[in-house]
C-alpha positions, 0 to 999 in steps of 0.5 A, spaced: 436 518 480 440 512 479 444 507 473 448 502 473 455 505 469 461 508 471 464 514 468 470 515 466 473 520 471 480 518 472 487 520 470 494 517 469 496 521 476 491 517 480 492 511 477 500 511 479 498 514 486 494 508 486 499 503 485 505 507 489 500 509 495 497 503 496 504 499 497 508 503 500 504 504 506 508 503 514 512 498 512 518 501 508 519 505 515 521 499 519 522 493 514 530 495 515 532 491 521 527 484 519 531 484 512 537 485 515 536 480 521 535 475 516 541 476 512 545 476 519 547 484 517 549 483 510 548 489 506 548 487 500 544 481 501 538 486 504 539 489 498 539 483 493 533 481 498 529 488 495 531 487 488 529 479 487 523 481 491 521 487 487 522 484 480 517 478 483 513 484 483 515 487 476 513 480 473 506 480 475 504 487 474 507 486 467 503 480 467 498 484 469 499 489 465 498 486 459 491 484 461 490 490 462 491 492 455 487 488 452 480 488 456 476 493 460 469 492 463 469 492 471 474 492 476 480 489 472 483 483 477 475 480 476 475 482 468 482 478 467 479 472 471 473 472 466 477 471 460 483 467 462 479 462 467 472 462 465 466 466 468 465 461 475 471 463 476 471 470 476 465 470 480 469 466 485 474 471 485 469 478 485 467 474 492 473 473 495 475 481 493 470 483 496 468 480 503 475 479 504 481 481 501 478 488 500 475 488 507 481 486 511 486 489 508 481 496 510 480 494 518 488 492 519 489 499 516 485 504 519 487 499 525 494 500 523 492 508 522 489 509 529 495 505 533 501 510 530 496 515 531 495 514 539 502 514 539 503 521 537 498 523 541 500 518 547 493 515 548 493 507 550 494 503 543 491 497 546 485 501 550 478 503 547 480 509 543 485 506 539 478 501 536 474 508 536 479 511 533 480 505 528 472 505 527 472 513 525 478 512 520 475 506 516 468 510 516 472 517 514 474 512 508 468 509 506 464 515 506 468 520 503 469 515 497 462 514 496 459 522 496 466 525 494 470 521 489 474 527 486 476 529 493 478 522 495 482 522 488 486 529 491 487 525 497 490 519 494 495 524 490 496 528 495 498 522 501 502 519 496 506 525 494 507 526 503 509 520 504 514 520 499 518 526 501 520 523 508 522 516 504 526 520 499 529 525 505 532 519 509 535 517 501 539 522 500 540 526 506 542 519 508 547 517 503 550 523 503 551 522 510 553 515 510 558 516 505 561 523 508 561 519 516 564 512 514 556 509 516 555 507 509 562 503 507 562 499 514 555 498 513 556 494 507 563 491 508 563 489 515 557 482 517 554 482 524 553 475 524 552 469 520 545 469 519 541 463 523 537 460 517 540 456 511 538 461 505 538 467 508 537 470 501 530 467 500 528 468 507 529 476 506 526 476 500 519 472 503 520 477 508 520 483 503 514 480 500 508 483 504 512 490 503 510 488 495 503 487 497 496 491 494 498 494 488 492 490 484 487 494 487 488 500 483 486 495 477 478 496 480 478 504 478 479 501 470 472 502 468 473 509 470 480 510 468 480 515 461 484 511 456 484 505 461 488 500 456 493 505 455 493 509 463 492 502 466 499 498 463 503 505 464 501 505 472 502 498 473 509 498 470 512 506 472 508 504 478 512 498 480 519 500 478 518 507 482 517 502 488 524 498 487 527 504 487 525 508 492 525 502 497 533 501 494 534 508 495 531 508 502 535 501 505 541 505 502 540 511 506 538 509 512 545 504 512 548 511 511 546 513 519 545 508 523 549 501 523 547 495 521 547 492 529 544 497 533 538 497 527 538 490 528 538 491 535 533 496 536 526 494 531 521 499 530 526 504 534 532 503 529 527 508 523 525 513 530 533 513 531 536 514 524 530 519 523 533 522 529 539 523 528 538 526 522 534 531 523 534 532 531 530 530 536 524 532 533 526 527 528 521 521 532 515 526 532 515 528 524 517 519 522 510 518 526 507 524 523 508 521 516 508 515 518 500 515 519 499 520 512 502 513 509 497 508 512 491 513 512 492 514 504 494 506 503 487 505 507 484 510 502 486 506 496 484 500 499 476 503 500 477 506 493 477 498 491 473 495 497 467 501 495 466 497 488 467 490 490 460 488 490 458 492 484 463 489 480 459 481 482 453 484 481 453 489 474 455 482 471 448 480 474 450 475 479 450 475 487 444 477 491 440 483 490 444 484 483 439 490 481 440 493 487 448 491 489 449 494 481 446 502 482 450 507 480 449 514 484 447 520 479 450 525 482 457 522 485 457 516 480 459 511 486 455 505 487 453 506 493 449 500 496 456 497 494 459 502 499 455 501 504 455 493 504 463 495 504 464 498 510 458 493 514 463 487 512 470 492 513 466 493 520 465 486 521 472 484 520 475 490 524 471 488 530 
């Protein structure tokens, strides 16, 4: 049997997890060496750089926030764009989020996913088990939010709570070392070199601004969030300020053990190295291993939202086969005809 209402079914935790989960995916372990090529090695210009990024953010959320407070229906962003611009508008921005925002963001996860998990098992990351692997994790996602809702809730608490102790270790192992060694003081006194671009400042804070990126998803789940007008503008704004800081956190510690030229130098290797350095040799493995947790349970976000994408154009009666695109499963309260659409379209763009 089938409706065409959503439950509420959510707590204050997933609504976080939602927001802290989705934004803090795979870039926070290798953006310190972009931000710090576009300041030419400057520390605390780097550290500006996350600031002003992350008040950017912290803006829009409050905004956000505010919407949030006022108005619940059906997926939050297509609700604020209804009362704010009109419904024409909402329905345009309803399609956008749910044939290309959602989708996309999922492919290039699960792809994402799959590349650093080939490189933890040493397969080929542009050969065919990549693709297959990626194909796998997208439809893993998908079905696992469309028949059990309340273990992709455990999920994305849980991937978001992993994610964070690899972050947080480097922040304060880091730190200590850096400041008992000298690593931290040199790093923030001593400049590599001038930085090539005219405003090295803004050009880091563009550089920072993707690892800023998703965190409107987690209004979808409104409908479904208990005492959505309260839980929603608390996740949005605990959410956000968590995020400035651990990202703070983790640029300081990782300034405190490996310096800033040979992290400039190294790419993506310079978060192997100073994962390595503190923790041994096996450091490089146990990075990649939480690195992959990280996107797999930024992916699962993201599939929260993308399954009810085209359920939140056709509960307002609007689209093709509204009557079909709106129905609820009885037993797992998840418009599943909208799910199934989801992982078609996210195959589409993965492919």
């Amino acid at each position: 049997m089938e409706n065409n209402k959503l439950t509420k079914k959510y707590g204050l935790p997933m609504a976080i997890a939602m927001v802290i989960g989705i934004v803090i995916g795979s870039g926070v372990f290798f953006k310190a060496e972009v931000i710090l090529n576009a300041t030419g090695g400057n520390m605390p210009l780097g550290i500006a750089a996350w600031i002003i990024g992350g008040l950017i953010m912290m803006a829009c959320t409050c905004a956000f926030s505010v919407m949030a407070s006022k108005y619940e229906y059906v997926n939050g962003i297509v609700d604020y764009s209804d009362v704010t611009c009109g419904k024409t508008f909402g329905y345009y921005v309803g399609w956008f989020m749910a044939t290309i925002y959602y989708p996309t963001l999922a492919s290039v996860l699960a792809w994402v996913s799959a590349r650093y998990f080939c490189v933890l098992v040493g397969y080929d990351i542009v050969g065919p088990e990549c693709m297959i692997i990626s194909s796998l994790f997208l439809v893993c996602a998908i079905v696992l939010n469309g028949i059990a809702p309340k273990i992709s809730e455990k999920v994305q608490v849980s991937a978001t709570v992993i994610k964070l102790i690899p972050i947080l270790l480097m922040a304060v192992i880091g730190t200590i070392y850096g400041l008992s060694t000298g690593m931290t003081v040199e790093n923030f006194t001593n400049v590599v070199m001038e930085a090539g671009k005219e405003h090295p400042l803004f050009s880091a804070i563009v550089s920072t601004a993707f690892a800023y990126e998703g965190w409107i998803i987690a209004t979808s789940i409104n409908a479904e969030l208990k005492d959505a007008k309260r839980n929603m503008p608390l996740a949005l704004v605990i959410g956000g300020l968590s995020i400035i800081l651990i990202y703070t956190l983790y640029y300081i510690g990782v300034a405190g053990v490996v310096p800033n030229e040979v992290m400039m130098a190294s790419g993506q290797e310079g978060a192997k190295l100073a994962y390595s350095t503190i923790f041994g040799p096996i450091g490089g493995t146990i990075l990649f291993v939480f690195v992959v947790i990280s996107c797999l349970g930024t992916l699962n976000g993201i599939v929260v939202g993308g399954v009810r994408g085209f359920y939140s154009v056709a509960v307002r009666n609007k689209g093709p086969k509204p009557n079909v695109l709106k129905q609820v499963d009885n037993e797992t309260n998840v418009p599943q005809s909208s799910a199934l659409i989801f992982m078609l379209v996210s195959m589409l763009w993965l492919v």
